[in-house]
C-alpha positions, 0 to 999 in steps of 0.5 A: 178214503183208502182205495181198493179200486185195485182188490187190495189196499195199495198204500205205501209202507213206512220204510225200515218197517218190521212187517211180520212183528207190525202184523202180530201187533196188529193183530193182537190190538185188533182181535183179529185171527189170521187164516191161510189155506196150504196153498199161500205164500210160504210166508204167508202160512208161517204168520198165520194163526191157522193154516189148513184146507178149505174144511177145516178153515170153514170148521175154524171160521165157524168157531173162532173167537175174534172181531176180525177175520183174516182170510189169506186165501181166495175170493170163496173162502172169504165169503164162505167164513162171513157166511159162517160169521155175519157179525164179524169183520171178515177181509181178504188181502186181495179180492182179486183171488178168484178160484178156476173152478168157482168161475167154471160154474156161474149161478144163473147157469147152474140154477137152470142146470138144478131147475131141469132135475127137479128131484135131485140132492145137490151137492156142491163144492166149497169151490163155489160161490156164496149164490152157488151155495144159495142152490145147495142142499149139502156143500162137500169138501175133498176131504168130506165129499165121498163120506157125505155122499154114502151117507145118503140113500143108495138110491137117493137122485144127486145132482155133483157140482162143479168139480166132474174129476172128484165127482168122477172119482166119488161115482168110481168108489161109492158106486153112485150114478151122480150126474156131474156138472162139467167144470174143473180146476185148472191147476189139478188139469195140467198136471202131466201123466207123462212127466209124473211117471218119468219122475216115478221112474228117476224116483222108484222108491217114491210114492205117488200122492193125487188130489182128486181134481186130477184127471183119472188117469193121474188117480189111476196111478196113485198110491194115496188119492186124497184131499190136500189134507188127506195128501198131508196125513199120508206123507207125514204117517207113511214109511216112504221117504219120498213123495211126487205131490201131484196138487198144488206146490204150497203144500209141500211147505208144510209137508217139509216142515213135518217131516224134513227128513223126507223128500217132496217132489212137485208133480210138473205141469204138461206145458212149459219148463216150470217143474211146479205146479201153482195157482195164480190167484192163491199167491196173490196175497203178500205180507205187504197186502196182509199188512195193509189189509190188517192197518186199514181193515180193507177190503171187506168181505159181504154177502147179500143177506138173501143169499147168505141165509140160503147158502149158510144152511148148506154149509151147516149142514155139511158141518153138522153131517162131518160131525156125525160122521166122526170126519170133525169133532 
C-alpha cells in the first residue's frame, strides 16, 4: 500500500527519468486534466493544462471533461473542485497545503458567529472550508466579491467572512455596512507600506497593483486594486512599463510571460531581507510530487456528503449569479 502518512506521496522516482514528459504521458493515459493556481511553482504553472485564480479554477473544475482532476493548489481548492465533481478523482499533490486565511476562520466558531445574527446573507470567501461553505449562502471570489455584493438589496443584512481587509474594502466602495468576520491572509498583511513607497520612489514611473487582502493603507496608494486576475488584466492592457505587485511573487511569472517587455517588481514583506513575498503552503507542490501523485492517484480529495451537498449550493450560486453578472460566461 502507498503511504500518505506525509500529505503526499513519498515514493522514490526512477533515476534518469524525463519527469515533465512522464507527467503528460500520464496524463493523457489517465484522462487527467491538471489545474494550477497563479501562485504554484513556476514549473508548476508552465505544465498545467490550466492556470488561473480561484474563480476561474472553480468555473473550470465545473466543466472540465476528465476522470482525474489534478489540482496543484492549496487544501480548499481541492475540496471546492470534489464539491463542484463528486464523481471525479479530484487529488491534490500535497494535502499539507493549507490556507492562512481558511484556518483563521474554523467552523464551529463561525456557526456560532452565523447563529448569533439570525437574519443575515453570508457570504463567505472561496478561502474557506468545504464545512465553512455548508454555513453559506453565496460564496464570493476577489474577482467577484463586490459585484455579487451590489447585487443584493441595498438594505439586505450580510454577514462577510473571512477576509475583514476585502470586506473593509467592498464596505469602502459599495457603501454597505456588512459586518466582518475578523481573519485574514498572512501573506497579503505583511507587505510593507514603507517599503512599497520606497520602491515607488526608485521607481516613479511605476505603477502600483494591490490585491484587496492588503491592508487599507496599502489599497490607499494603489492604482489598480483588484483580484490576482484583475492585477494580471491590468498590467497586460495598461501603458505603464512598470509594476511594484503587492500580492503574492508567483503571479509575476506570468505577468513576464505576458508582457516580457515589462518590468515587475515584487512588493517586499515588512520583516526580513527577503525582497518577495511568498505563501508557504502554495509552493508546496513540485514536479517530483505532481509526478507521484499522477502514477499513484494519491492523495485523494473527499468531503463528507453532508457537507458537500450544503456547501455545493453556495458555490452554485455564486456561479450562477457571476454568470448573470456577465463576470463569467
Amino acid at each position: 500500500m502507498i503511504s500518505v502518512e506525509k500529505g503526499y506521496v513519498d515514493m522514490p522516482i526512477e533515476k534518469g527519468i524525463d519527469i515533465k514528459n512522464e507527467i503528460l504521458r500520464m496524463k493523457k493515459e489517465k484522462n487527467a486534466v491538471i489545474l494550477a493556481h497563479y501562485y504554484q511553482r513556476n514549473e508548476i504553472q508552465d505544465i498545467a493544462d490550466y492556470i488561473g485564480d480561484s474563480l476561474a479554477l472553480a468555473q473550470i473544475a465545473a466543466r472540465v471533461d476528465a476522470d482525474i482532476i489534478v489540482m496543484c493548489g492549496v487544501h480548499f481548492m481541492g475540496e471546492t473542485a470534489k464539491i463542484l465533481c463528486p464523481f471525479k478523482k479530484v487529488i491534490v499533490p500535497d494535502m499539507n497545503g493549507g490556507c492562512s486565511l481558511a484556518d483563521s476562520c474554523p467552523a464551529d466558531k463561525f456557526a456560532d458567529y452565523v447563529n448569533l445574527h439570525p437574519g443575515y446573507t453570508v457570504i463567505s470567501y472561496v478561502n474557506t472550508s468545504a464545512a465553512v461553505k455548508a454555513y453559506t449562502d453565496i460564496v464570493v471570489t476577489s474577482s467577484n466579491a463586490k459585484e455579487i455584493v451590489e447585487s443584493l438589496p441595498e438594505n439586505e443584512k450580510i454577514i462577510f467572512g473571512p477576509d475583514r481587509n476585502l470586506g473593509n474594502y467592498i464596505n469602502g466602495v459599495t457603501g454597505r455596512n456588512m459586518l466582518l468576520w475578523d481573519g485574514a491572509c498572512d501573506v497579503h498583511e505583511k507587505f510593507s507600506l514603507e517599503k512599497v513607497l520606497a520602491l515607488k520612489k526608485e521607481n516613479n514611473n511605476a505603477k502600483i497593483l494591490v490585491h484587496p487582502e492588503c491592508k487599507k493603507p496599502l489599497q490607499l496608494i494603489a492604482d489598480k486594486v483588484g483580484s490576482t486576475q484583475a492585477l494580471l488584466n491590468f498590467a497586460v492592457n495598461d501603458e505603464c512599463n512598470t509594476f511594484i505587485v503587492a500580492t503574492e511573487s508567483g503571479i509575476l511569472h506570468e505577468m513576464q510571460k505576458r508582457c516580457p517587455e515589462k518590468k515587475f517588481i515584487p512588493a517586499p514583506p515588512e520583516d526580513g531581507t527577503c525582497s518577495c513575498n511568498e505563501c508557504a503552503y502554495m509552493k508546496l507542490i513540485t514536479l517530483e510530487k505532481l509526478y507521484n501523485s499522477l502514477k499513484y492517484e494519491l492523495p485523494e480529495i473527499s468531503v463528507d456528503k453532508e457537507i458537500a451537498d450544503k456547501a455545493v449550493l453556495s458555490i452554485n450560486r455564486m456561479l450562477d449569479i457571476s454568470k448573470n453578472l456577465g463576470i463569467i460566461k
